[in-house]
C-alpha positions as a printed Julia matrix, in Angstrom:
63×3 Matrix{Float64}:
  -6.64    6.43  -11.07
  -8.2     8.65   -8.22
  -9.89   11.24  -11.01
  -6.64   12.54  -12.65
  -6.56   12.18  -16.61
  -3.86   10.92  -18.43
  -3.39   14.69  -18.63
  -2.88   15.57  -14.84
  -0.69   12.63  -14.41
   1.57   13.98  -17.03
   2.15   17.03  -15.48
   2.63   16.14  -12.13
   5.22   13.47  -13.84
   6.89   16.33  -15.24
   6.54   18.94  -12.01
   8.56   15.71  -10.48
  10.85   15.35  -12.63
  11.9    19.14  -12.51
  11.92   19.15   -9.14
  13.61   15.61   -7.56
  15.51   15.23  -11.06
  15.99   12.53  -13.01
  18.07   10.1   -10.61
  15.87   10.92   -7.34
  12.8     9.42   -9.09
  13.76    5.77   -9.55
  15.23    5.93   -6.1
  11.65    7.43   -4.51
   9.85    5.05   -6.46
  11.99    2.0    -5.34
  11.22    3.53   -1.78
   7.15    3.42   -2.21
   7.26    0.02   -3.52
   9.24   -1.42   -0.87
   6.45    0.63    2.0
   3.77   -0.38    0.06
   4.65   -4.28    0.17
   5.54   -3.69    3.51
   2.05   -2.47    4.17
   0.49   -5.42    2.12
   2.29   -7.79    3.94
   1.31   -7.2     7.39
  -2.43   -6.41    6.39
  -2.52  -10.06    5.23
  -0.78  -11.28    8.42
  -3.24   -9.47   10.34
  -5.85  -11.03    8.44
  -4.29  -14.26    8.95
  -4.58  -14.05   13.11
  -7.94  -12.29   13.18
  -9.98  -15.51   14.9
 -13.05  -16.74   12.72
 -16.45  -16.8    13.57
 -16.58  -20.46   14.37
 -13.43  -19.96   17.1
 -15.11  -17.42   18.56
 -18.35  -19.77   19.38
 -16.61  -22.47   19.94
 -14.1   -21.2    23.08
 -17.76  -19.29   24.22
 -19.19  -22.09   24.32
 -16.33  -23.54   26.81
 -16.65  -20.98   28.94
């Protein structure tokens, strides 16, 4: 989990909390979810239209 400790992650849970309170968090995390499938999502349709190795020889070999 990028280095932290169980430790770490509790306080920065905690430095959160104090600071967006107790109803911003859900919303915030809601929010990251929904960008990160976002993200997911079009990295997999990008992967999707990237041409293979065999179309690429094959439309060079048309030319």
């Amino acid at each position: 989990m990028f280095g932290l400790g169980w430790l770490e992650a509790g306080i920065i849970g905690i430095v959160a909390l104090v600071i967006f309170g107790p109803k911003k968090i859900p919303e915030m995390g809601r929010a990251l979810g929904k960008t990160l499938t976002g993200f997911k999502n079009e990295m997999n349709q990008d992967r999707t239209n990237l041409p293979t190795s065999d179309q690429d020889s094959t439309e060079e070999d048309k030319s």
